[in-house]
TIPALUM-738624 format. One record per residue (C-alpha): residue number from 1; residue in one letter; chain; x, y, z. Coordinates in steps of 0.25 Angstrom, whole numbers, plus 5000, padded with zeros to 4 digits. Layout:
# TIPALUM-738624
{rec NUM,A,A,{X,Y,Z}}
...
***
This chain:
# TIPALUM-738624
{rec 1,X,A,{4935,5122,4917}}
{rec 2,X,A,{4950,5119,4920}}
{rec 3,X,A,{4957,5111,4910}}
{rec 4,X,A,{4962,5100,4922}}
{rec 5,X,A,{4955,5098,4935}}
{rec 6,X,A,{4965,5095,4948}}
{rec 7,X,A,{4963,5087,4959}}
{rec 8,X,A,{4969,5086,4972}}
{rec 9,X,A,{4965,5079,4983}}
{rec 10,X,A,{4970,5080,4997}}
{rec 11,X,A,{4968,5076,5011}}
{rec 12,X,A,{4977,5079,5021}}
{rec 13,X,A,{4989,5087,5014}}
{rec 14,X,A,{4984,5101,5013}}
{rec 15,X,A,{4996,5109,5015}}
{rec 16,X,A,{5004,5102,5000}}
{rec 17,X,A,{4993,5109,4994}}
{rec 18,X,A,{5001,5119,4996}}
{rec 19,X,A,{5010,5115,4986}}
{rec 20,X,A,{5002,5106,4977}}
{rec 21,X,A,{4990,5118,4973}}
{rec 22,X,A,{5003,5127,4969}}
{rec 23,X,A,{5007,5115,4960}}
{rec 24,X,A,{4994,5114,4954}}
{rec 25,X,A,{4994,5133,4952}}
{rec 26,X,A,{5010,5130,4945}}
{rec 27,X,A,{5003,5122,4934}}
{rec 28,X,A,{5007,5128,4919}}
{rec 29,X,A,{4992,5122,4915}}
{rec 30,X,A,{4985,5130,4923}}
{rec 31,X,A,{4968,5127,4917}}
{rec 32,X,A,{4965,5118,4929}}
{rec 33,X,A,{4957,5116,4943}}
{rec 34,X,A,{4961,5110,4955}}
{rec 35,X,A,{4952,5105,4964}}
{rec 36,X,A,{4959,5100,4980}}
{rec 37,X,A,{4950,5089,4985}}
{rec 38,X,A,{4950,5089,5000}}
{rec 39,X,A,{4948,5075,5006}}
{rec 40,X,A,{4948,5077,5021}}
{rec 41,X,A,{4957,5089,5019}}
{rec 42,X,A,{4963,5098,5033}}
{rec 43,X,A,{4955,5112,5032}}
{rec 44,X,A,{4971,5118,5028}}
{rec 45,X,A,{4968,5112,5013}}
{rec 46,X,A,{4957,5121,5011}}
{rec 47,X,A,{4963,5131,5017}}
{rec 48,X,A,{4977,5128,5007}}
{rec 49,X,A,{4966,5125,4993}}
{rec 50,X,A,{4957,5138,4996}}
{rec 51,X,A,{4971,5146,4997}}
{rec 52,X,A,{4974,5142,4983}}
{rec 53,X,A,{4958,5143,4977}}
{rec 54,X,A,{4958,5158,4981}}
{rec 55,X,A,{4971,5160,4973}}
{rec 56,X,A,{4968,5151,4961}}
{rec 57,X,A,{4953,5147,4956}}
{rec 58,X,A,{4957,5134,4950}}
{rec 59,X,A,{4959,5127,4964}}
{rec 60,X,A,{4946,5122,4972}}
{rec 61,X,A,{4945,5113,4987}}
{rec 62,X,A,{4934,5104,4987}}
{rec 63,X,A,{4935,5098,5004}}
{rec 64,X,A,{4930,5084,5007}}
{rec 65,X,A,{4929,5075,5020}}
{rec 66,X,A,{4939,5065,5019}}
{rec 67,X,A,{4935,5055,5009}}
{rec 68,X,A,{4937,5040,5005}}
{rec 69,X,A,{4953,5038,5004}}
{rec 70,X,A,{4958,5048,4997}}
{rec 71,X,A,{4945,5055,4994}}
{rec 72,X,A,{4947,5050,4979}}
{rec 73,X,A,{4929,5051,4979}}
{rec 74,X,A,{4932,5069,4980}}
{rec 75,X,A,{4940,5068,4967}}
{rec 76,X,A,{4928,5063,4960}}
{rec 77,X,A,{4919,5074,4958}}
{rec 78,X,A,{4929,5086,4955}}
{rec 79,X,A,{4934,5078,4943}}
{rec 80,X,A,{4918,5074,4939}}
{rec 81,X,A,{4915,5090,4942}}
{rec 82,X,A,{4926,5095,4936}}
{rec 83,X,A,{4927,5101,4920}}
{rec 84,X,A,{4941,5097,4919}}
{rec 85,X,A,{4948,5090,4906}}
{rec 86,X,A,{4959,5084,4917}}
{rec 87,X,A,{4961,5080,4932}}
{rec 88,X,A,{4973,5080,4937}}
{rec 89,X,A,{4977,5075,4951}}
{rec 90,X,A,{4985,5083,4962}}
{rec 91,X,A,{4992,5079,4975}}
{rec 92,X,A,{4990,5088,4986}}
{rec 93,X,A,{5006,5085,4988}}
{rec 94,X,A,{5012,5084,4975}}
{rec 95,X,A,{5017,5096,4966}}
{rec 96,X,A,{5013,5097,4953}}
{rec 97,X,A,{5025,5101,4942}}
{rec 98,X,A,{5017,5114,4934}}
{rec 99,X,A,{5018,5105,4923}}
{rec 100,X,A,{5010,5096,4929}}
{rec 101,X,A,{4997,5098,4923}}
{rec 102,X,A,{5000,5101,4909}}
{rec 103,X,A,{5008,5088,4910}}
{rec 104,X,A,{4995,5079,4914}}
{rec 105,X,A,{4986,5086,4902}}
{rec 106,X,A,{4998,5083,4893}}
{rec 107,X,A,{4997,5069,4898}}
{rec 108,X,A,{4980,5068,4895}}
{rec 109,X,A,{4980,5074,4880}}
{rec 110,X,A,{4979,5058,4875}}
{rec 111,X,A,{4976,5054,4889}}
{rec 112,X,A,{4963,5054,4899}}
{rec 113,X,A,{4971,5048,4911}}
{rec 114,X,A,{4987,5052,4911}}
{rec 115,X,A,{4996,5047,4923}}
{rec 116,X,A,{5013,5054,4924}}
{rec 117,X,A,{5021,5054,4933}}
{rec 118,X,A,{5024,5056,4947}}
{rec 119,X,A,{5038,5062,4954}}
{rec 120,X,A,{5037,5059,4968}}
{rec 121,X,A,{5047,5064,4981}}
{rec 122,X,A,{5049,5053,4992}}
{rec 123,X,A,{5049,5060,5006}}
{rec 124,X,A,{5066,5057,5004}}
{rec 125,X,A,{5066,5066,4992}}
{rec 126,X,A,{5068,5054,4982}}
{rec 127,X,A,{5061,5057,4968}}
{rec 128,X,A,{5052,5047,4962}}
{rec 129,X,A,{5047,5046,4948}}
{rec 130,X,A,{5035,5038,4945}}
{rec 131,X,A,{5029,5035,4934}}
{rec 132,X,A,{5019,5024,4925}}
{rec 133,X,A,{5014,5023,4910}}
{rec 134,X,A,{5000,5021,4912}}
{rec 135,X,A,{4996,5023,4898}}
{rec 136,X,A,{4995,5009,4892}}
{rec 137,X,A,{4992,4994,4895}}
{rec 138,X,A,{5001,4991,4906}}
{rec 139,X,A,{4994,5002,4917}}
{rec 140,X,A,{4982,4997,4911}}
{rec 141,X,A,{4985,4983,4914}}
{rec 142,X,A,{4991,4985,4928}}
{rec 143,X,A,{4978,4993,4931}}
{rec 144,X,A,{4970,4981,4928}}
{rec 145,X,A,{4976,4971,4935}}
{rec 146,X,A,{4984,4978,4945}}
{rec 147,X,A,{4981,4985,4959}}
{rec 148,X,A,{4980,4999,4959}}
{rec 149,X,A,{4995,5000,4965}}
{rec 150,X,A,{5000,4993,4953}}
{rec 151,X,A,{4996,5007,4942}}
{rec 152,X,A,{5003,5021,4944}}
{rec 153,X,A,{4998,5030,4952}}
{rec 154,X,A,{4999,5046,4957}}
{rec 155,X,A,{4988,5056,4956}}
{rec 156,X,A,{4995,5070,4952}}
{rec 157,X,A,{5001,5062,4939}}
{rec 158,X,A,{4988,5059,4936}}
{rec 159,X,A,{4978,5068,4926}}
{rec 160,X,A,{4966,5062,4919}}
{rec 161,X,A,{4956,5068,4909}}
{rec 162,X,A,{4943,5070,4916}}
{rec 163,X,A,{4934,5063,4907}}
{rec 164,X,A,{4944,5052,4910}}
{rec 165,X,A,{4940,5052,4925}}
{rec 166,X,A,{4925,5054,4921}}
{rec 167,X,A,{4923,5040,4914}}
{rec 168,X,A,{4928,5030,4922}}
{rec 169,X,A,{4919,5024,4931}}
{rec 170,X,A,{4922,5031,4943}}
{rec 171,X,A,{4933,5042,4946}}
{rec 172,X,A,{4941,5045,4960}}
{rec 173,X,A,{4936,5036,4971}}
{rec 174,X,A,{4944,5032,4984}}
{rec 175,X,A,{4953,5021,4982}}
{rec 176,X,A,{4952,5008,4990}}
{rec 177,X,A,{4961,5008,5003}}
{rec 178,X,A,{4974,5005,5001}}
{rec 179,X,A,{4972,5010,4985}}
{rec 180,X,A,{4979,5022,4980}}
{rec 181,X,A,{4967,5029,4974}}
{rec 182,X,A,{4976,5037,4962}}
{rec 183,X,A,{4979,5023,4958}}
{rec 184,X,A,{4964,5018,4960}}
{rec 185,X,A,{4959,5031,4952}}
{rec 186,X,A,{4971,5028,4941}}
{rec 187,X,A,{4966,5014,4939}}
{rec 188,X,A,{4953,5019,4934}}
{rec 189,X,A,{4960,5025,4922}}
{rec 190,X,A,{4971,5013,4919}}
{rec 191,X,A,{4958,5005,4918}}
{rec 192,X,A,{4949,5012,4912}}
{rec 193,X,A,{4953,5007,4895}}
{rec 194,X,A,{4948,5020,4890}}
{rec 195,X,A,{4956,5029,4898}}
{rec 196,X,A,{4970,5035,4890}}
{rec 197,X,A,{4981,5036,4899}}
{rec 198,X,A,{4993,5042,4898}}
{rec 199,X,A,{5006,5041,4907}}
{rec 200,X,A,{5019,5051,4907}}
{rec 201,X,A,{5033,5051,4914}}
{rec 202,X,A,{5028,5066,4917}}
{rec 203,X,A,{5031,5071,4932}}
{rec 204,X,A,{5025,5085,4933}}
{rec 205,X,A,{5024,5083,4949}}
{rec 206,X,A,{5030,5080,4963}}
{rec 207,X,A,{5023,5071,4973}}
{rec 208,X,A,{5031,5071,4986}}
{rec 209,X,A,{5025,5057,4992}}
{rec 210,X,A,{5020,5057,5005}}
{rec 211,X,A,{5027,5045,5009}}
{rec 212,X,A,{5038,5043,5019}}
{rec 213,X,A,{5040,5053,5028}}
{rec 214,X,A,{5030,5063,5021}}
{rec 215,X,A,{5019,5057,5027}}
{rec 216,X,A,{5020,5063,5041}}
{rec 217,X,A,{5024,5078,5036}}
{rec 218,X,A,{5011,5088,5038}}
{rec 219,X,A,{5007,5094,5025}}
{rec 220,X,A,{5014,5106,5029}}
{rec 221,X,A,{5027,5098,5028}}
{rec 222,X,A,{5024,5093,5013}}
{rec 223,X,A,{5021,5107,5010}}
{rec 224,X,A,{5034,5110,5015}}
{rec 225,X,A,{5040,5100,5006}}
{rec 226,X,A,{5032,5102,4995}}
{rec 227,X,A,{5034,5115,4993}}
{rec 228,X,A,{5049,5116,4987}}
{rec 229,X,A,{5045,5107,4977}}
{rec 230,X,A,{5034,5115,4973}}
{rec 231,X,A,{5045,5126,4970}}
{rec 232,X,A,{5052,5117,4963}}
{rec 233,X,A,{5043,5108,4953}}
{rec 234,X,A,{5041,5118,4943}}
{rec 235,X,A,{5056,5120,4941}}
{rec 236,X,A,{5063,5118,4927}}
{rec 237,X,A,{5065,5103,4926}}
{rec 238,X,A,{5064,5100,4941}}
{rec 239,X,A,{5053,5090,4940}}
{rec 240,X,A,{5062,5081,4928}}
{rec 241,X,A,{5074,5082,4937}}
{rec 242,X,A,{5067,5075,4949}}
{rec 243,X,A,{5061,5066,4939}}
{rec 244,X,A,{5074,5063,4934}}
{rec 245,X,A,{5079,5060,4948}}
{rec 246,X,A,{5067,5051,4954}}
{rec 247,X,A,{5066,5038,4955}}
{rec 248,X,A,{5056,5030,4947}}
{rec 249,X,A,{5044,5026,4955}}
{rec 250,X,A,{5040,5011,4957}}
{rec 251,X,A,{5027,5014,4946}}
{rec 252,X,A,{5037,5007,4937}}
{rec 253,X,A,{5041,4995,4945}}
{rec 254,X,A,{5024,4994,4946}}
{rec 255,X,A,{5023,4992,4931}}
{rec 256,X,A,{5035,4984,4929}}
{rec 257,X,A,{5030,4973,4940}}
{rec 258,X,A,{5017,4974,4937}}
{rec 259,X,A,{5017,4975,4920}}
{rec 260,X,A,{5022,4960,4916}}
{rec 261,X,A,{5023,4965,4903}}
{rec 262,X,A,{5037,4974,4908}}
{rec 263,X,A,{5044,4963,4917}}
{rec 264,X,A,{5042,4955,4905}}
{rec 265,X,A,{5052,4964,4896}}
{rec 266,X,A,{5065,4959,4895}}
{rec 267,X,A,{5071,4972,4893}}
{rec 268,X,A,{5069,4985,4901}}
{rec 269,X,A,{5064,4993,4889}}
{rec 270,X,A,{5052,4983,4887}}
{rec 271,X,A,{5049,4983,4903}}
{rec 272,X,A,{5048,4998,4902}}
{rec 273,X,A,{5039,4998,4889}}
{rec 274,X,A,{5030,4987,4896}}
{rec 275,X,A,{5027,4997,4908}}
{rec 276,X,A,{5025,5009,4897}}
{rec 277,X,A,{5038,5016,4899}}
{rec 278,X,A,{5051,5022,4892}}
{rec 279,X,A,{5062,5026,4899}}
{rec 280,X,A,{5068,5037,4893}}
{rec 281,X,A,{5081,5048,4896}}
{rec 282,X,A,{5078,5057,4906}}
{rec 283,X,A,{5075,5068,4896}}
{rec 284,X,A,{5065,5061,4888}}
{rec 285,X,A,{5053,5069,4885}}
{rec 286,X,A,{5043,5062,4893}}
{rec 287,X,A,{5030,5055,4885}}
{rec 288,X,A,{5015,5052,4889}}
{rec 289,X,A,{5012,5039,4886}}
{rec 290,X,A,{4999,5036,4881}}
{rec 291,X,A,{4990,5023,4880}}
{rec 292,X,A,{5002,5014,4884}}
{rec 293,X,A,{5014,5020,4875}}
{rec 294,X,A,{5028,5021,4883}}
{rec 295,X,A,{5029,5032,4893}}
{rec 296,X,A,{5042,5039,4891}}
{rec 297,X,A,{5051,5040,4904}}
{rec 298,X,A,{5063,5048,4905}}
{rec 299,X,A,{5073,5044,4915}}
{rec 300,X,A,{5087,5046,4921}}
{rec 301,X,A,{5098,5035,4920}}
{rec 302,X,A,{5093,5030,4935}}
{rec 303,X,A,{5078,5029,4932}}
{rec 304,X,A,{5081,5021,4921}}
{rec 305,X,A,{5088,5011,4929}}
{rec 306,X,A,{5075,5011,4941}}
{rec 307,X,A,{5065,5008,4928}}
{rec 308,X,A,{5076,4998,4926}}
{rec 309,X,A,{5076,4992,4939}}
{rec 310,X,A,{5062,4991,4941}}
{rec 311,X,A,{5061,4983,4928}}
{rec 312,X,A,{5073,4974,4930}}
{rec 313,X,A,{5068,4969,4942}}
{rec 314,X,A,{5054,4968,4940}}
{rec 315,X,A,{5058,4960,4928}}
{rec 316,X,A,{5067,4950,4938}}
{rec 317,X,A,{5054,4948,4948}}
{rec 318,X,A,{5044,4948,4939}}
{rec 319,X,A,{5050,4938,4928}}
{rec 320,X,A,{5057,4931,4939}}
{rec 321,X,A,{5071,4933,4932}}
{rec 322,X,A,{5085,4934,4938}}
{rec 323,X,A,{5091,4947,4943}}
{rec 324,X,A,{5102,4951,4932}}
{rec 325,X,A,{5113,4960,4937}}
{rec 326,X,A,{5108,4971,4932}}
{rec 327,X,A,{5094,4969,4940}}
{rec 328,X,A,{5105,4970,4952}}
{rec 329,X,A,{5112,4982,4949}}
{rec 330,X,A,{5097,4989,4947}}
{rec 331,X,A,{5092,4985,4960}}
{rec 332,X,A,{5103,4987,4965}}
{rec 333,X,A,{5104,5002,4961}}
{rec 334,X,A,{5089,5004,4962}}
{rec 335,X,A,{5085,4997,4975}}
{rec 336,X,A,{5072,5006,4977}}
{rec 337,X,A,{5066,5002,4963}}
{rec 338,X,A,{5068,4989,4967}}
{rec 339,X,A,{5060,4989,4979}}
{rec 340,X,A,{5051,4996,4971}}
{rec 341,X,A,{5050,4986,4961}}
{rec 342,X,A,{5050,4975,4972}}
{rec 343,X,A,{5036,4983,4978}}
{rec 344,X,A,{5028,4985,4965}}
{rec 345,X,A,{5032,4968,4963}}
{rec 346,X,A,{5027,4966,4977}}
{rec 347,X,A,{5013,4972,4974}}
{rec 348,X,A,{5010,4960,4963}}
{rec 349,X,A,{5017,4950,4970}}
{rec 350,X,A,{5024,4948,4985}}
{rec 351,X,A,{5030,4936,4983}}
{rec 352,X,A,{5037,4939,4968}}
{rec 353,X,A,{5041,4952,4974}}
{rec 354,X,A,{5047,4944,4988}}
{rec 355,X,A,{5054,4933,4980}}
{rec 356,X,A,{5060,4946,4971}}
{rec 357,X,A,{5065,4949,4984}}
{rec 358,X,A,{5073,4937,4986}}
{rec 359,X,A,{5079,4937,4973}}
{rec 360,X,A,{5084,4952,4977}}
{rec 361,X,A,{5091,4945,4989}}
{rec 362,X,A,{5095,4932,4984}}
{rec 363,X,A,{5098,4936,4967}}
{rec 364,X,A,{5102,4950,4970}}
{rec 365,X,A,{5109,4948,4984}}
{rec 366,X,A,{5104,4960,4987}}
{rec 367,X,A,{5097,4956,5003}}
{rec 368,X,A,{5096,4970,5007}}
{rec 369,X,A,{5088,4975,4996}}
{rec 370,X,A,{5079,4961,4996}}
{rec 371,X,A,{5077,4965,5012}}
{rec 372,X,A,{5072,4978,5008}}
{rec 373,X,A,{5063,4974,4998}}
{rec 374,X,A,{5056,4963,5006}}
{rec 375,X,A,{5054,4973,5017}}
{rec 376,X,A,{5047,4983,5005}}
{rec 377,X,A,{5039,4972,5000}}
{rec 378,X,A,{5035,4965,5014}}
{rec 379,X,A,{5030,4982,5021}}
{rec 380,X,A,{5023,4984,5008}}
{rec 381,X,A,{5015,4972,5009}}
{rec 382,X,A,{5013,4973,5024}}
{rec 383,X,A,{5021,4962,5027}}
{rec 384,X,A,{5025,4967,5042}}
{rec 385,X,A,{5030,4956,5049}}
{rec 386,X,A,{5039,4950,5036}}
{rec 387,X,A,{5043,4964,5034}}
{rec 388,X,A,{5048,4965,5049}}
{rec 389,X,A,{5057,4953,5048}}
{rec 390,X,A,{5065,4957,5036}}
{rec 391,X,A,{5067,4969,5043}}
{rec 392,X,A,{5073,4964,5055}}
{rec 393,X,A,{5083,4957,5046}}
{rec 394,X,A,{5085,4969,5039}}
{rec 395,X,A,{5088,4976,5052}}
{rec 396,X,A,{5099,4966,5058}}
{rec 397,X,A,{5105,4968,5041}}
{rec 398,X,A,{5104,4983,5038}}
{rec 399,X,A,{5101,4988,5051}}
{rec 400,X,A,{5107,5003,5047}}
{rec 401,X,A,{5099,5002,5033}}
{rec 402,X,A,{5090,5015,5031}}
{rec 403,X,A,{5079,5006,5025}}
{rec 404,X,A,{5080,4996,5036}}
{rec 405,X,A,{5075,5009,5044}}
{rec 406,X,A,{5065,5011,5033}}
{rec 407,X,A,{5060,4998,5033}}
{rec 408,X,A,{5060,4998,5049}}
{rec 409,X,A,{5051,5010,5049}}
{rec 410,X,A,{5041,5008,5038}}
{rec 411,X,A,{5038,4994,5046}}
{rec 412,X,A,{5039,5001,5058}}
{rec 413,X,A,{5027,5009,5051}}
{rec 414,X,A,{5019,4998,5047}}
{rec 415,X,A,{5016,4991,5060}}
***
């Protein structure tokens, strides 16, 4: 019996297998199983998973027909069949730190559910660092009342004890279209009162997004750019020196809009401890909060500030209060979390977010950024033709502005 049961699923990817199984062998816990889940997989992924199973025991192919969405019904039965303690989860494109696993079994020693965090490369080489506390009240509450886009989600920063998975009333099944299905599963925990969860600022792995213009490279062309940082992951304080550089991801703009309990602080400090969190220096030794106590956040001078931004101004829209100057000189500085923050609003409330908006323009004199983030807000809830016009105006104003061209092209995209 192995100690922790992996699972990786994968569809159409074959090739980053190629970097993701070497990920899994680098692992200082080595008493574990992985099983790759073929849902609808080209024949090269068995060929890839059957090169590695000759070399290590350990590693095992199960091949399916394409399934429902993502397949999530072949995850099912080798968790049920399986003798393991844990499960842990595995992209097929992401690359596990070898202190992955050891970090996500520390995590479940008062925990049957433990969520960390997730370092993420954009296709421009930008750094994002997301993270949530989904131990206490607030996840618990936002689960509840909240669609599945409004929790945290990620699948390889997820481990749960088995006999955790094995009583709820159903495990892995596919997700509703237009669902993500990690959030979907993830729900079932958050809801489920007897679960013990456990959240950590942790990032023991790398998750290049397919996003952007990744999504019309071949596998072969993912491996390729995969690969140096598979030589690089393990590498004294490599993974701390990208976190210290990321930016922080729009998981805490979600909380902060969505959790009334954190716009309603008057201080920063208190909207922090409403969502769970503690920023801390940089060096902090990093904490696992469990059942709702503060989740210890190390960060740099400039993370600081983004955390800062997101409240600031989520406070502004939400409690309907006027921009100070310091709300300018952060949006301002952090134009990026503000769209973010802008986006998470909008998913609650359209017309909150589009008067928001207004005040940026008209409060803030800030036209150019207010343009941007009526086009954000109007392409993310598919209004086409509204989008259109803003961005002829845009055109006739900023007509050399890279995000006009953006813009252009991502519209461009959706007709």
């Amino acid at each position: 019996m192995a100690r922790t049961l992996i699972i990786c699923p994968t569809h159409d990817h074959a090739d980053t297998l190629l970097a993701a199984i070497p990920a899994a062998l680098a692992q200082r816990e080595r008493d574990w199983e992985l099983v790759v889940i073929g849902d609808g997989a080209p024949p090269r992924t068995a060929e890839i998973v059957e090169g590695f199973m000759r070399r290590d025991k350990r590693i095992r192919y199960i091949e399916h027909p394409k399934g429902a969405h993502f397949g999530e019904a072949y995850r099912d039965p080798v968790i049920r069949e399986s003798d393991s303690e844990f499960v842990c989860h595995m992209g097929d494109d992401d690359i596990w730190s070898n202190r992955h696993l050891e970090t996500m079994q520390r995590m479940l020693a008062d925990a049957d559910w433990a969520m960390a965090s997730e370092l993420s490369i954009r296709p421009n080489g930008r750094a994002v660092w997301r993270f949530a506390n989904q131990s206490g009240d607030m996840a618990a509450k936002l689960a509840s009342g909240s669609p599945a886009t409004m929790v945290a989600g990620g699948l390889n920063n997820v481990a749960v004890r088995r006999s955790a998975y094995l009583s709820l009333p159903s495990g892995w099944t596919p997700a509703k279209e237009g669902h993500p299905s990690d959030k979907t599963m993830w729900l079932k925990y958050l809801r489920n009162p007897q679960i013990r969860r456990a959240s950590s600022a942790y990032a023991t792995y790398l998750k290049l997004t397919g996003t952007g213009a990744r999504r019309a490279m071949t596998p072969l062309a993912r491996l390729t750019e995969l690969q140096p940082f598979l030589a690089k992951v393990n590498a004294p304080g490599y993974m701390d020196r990208v976190r210290a550089s990321a930016e922080i991801g729009f998981n805490c703009a979600r909380a902060l809009c969505a959790y009334e309990g954190a716009t309603e602080a008057d201080t920063f400090d208190g909207g922090m401890t409403a969502i769970g969190l503690k920023p801390s220096a940089t060096d902090a030794h990093v904490s696992i909060a469990v059942a709702g106590a503060p989740m210890r956040l190390p960060v740099t001078t400039m993370q600081l500030e983004q955390l800062e931004t997101c409240w600031a101004l989520a406070r502004c829209l939400k409690q309907n209060l006027p921009f100070s100057d310091r709300v300018r000189e952060l949006v301002l500085a952090n134009d990026r979390i503000a769209t973010g923050v802008f986006t998470e609003l909008a998913r609650q409330d359209m017309e909150l977010a589009l008067s928001g908006v207004e005040r940026v323009e008209e409060e803030l004199g800030l036209a150019k950024l207010a343009c941007r983030l009526r086009l954000r807000l109007l392409l993310t809830d598919g209004q086409l033709n509204e989008a259109r016009a803003i961005l002829d105006t845009a055109r006739s104003k900023w007509a050399e502005a890279k995000w006009v061209t953006k813009f252009t092209r991502e519209l461009e995209g959706m007709e």
